[in-house]
Phi, psi and omega in degrees: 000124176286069171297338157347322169285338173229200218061072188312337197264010178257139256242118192250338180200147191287178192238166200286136181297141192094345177272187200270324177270356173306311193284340179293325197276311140001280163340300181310296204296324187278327183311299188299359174290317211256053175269140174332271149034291191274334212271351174088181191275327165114199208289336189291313171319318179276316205279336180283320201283302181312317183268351095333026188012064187258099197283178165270152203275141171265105181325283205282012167269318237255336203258354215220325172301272187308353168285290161008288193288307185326306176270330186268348172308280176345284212298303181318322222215010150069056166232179193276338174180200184227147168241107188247120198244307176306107201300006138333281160328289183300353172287303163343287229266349165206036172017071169216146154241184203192098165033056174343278180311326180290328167295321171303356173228352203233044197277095202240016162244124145189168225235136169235128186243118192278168153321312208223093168154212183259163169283101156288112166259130180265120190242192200238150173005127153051048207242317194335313172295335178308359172228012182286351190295321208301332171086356209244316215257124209264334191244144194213108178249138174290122183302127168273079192282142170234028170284181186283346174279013138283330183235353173055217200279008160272350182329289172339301185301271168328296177348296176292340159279339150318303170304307194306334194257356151325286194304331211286337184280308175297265179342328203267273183259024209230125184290340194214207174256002204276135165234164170241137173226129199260015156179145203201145132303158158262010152309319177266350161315272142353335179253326177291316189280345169318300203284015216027049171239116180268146208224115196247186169269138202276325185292316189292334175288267210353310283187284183289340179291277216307353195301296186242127215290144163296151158341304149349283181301302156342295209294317207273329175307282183332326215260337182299307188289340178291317190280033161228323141312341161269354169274303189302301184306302171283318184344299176316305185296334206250028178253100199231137170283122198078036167248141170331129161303342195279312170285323149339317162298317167283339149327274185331285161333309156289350193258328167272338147310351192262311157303359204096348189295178183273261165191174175259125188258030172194163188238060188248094157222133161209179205221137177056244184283334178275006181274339206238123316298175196250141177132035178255132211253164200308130160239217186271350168327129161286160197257092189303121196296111186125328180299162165243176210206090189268152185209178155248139157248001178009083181264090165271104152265200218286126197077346168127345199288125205271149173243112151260132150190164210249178168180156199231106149290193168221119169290124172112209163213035162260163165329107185276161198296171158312295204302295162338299178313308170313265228295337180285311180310287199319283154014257195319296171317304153335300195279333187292310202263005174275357173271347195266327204275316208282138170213179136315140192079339173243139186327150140324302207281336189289298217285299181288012178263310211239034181264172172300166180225124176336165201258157179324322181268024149253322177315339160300329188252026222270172197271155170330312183214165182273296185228150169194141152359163175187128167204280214245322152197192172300141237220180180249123041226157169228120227251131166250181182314209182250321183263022172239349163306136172239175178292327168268025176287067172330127177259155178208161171254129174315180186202144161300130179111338183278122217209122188220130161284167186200118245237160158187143169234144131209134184194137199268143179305113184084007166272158177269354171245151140226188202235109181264121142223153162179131191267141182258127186236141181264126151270119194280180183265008158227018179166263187185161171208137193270119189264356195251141189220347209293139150313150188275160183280135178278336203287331179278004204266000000 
């Protein structure tokens, strides 16, 4: 595809010195100089990634990879192009971000990347530079957002300007009327089918381009999880009896923001009683000597990349119980040998008949899924126990390229503790290799 042709926003003949656009183009060129992006992660990130021989991912190969997986999802599934409102996604598809999280409830950014044509991005206000870095994005439209805190009881009237310019893109580049949209109101359901443009799912391109990782794409998840294991490492240092769970927690949070990082999507730390059952998020409880002290770390570090993973200490320096000790074994055991089950060639359905399963007074409380996907964040598929399969459970195969977490909660029904690990694994073209390295606490083993 010749993008040359298109990106009304690149500057085609210079301008007079001193006019607003000379100074407008300018502004830019310095903004987009000064981008996160460009300017990298800074010396601690490099300097932790370097001693870990970790190389750096070649960007514009990796970026030139996911458009790839992206048109050829689009080409398999005959639609003319994709329309992307999750900033995940548009992060996939033109590794730019914008206040990432505000958006994610606020959709005033998104992207159509066509089957046969350009990448357009609708950006939020005065934006233009936030992608210029990417090398992808052939076009920059100031975003028509219609949720209501912009259009009030006008939505409708916006809508149709939104549509038009949709359609103007479809009518333009699109071989047929069909788009995939991965979230949409139904309003623009509706404004699209006004214009006869019909909307399949978006999540399902998404969702299957993203499955399986480039060589790149690897280098940069590795490089995520050492700053999140090295983040994970002060967490650790400041796990002292009487400290909050809460403060405990911002350890984490300064240590991948200090890296480059992104942000954390879920707040699962708890401590002691509050570990049994598990999903109780981190509060203001003080932390006890003897206690233990389990988290997720559900992590977007550094390239967008989530490092999820868990681990369960013991605070402090007393003697952990039999009983700890027992929940932990059961634990560790679980994840060895459901880490051992992943290979290439085998069915979903194959891989949870035969994983370990909690022992009975821990199966009530047993964790949601055995595995699930991991990339950009948590990614499909997600595997549930064998007696939580159902007739709408989707089957599959593992793949080389493919990168699955792999889970175990135990803490006994009506107990006062329990025990979190999980690990992140890569599937190789002859097994798997565990991309997660912090050591297990010894003291529990």
């Amino acid at each position: 595809m010749d993008t040359q042709r298109f990106g009304r926003h690149r500057k085609i003949m210079p301008f007079e010195p001193g006019s607003i656009e000379a100074l407008r183009e300018a502004s830019r060129e310095k903004a987009a100089s000064l981008n996160q992006h460009v300017l990298g992660y800074g010396a601690t990130a490099e300097a932790e990634w370097a001693a870990a021989g970790i190389a750096a991912p070649n960007l514009p190969v990796m970026r030139k990879y996911r458009l790839d997986r992206i048109r050829a999802e689009l080409k398999r599934r005959d639609y003319a192009g994709a329309l992307l409102y999750d900033p995940v996604n548009i992060r996939y598809a033109t590794d730019s971000t914008n206040m990432q999280l505000w958006v994610a409830h606020n959709p005033t950014r998104h992207c159509f990347v066509a089957t046969e044509g350009p990448v357009v991005l609708f950006d939020y206000f005065s934006c233009e530079h936030l992608s210029d870095h990417s090398g992808v994005v052939d076009e920059v439209r100031p975003a028509v957002s219609w949720m209501y805190l912009y259009s009030g009881e006008l939505t409708d009237e916006k809508v149709r300007r939104w549509g038009a310019g949709i359609a103007e893109l479809v009518a333009e580049f699109g071989g047929n009327r069909r788009i995939a949209v991965d979230h949409i109101n139904p309003e623009g359901v509706e404004e699209l089918a006004r214009r006869r443009i019909s909307v399949g799912n978006g999540e399902a391109v998404m969702e299957n381009a993203r499955l399986i990782k480039s060589s790149d794409e690897i280098l940069a998840m590795r490089r995520s999880i050492v700053a999140c294991e090295a983040a994970m490492g002060e967490m650790e240092a400041a796990l002292k009896p009487g400290i909050s769970e809460n403060e405990l927690w911002a350890e984490l949070h300064r240590g991948n923001i200090a890296r480059g990082g992104e942000w954390i999507e879920t707040r699962l730390l708890s401590s002691g009683p509050r570990t049994n059952p598990w999903f109780q998020e981190c509060s203001a409880r003080v932390i006890e000597n003897g206690d233990l002290v389990a988290f997720d770390t559900d992590l977007i570090g550094p390239y967008g990349f989530c490092a999820d993973l868990s681990r369960t200490w013991l605070c402090g320096d007393k003697q952990p119980s039999n009983e700890q000790r027992d929940l932990f074994r059961i634990a560790t055991d679980q994840i060895a040998h459901n880490t051992d089950l992943m290979r290439p060639g085998t069915s979903f359905r194959d891989l949870v008949e035969r994983s370990a399963v909690p022992p009975g007074d821990c199966f009530p409380t047993r964790y949601g899924v055995l595995y699930h996907g991991v990339g950009l964040a948590d990614e499909y598929p997600t595997l549930p126990h064998a007696s939580d399969w159902t007739a709408d459970t989707p089957d599959g195969v593992l793949e080389p390229g493919m990168v699955l977490c792999v889970e175990s909660y135990i803490g006994r029904l009506g107990g006062r503790e329990g025990v979190k690990i999980e690990e992140q694994i890569l599937i190789t073209g002859t097994g798997n290799e565990k991309l997660s390295a912090y050591p297990l606490d010894e003291r529990l083993l």
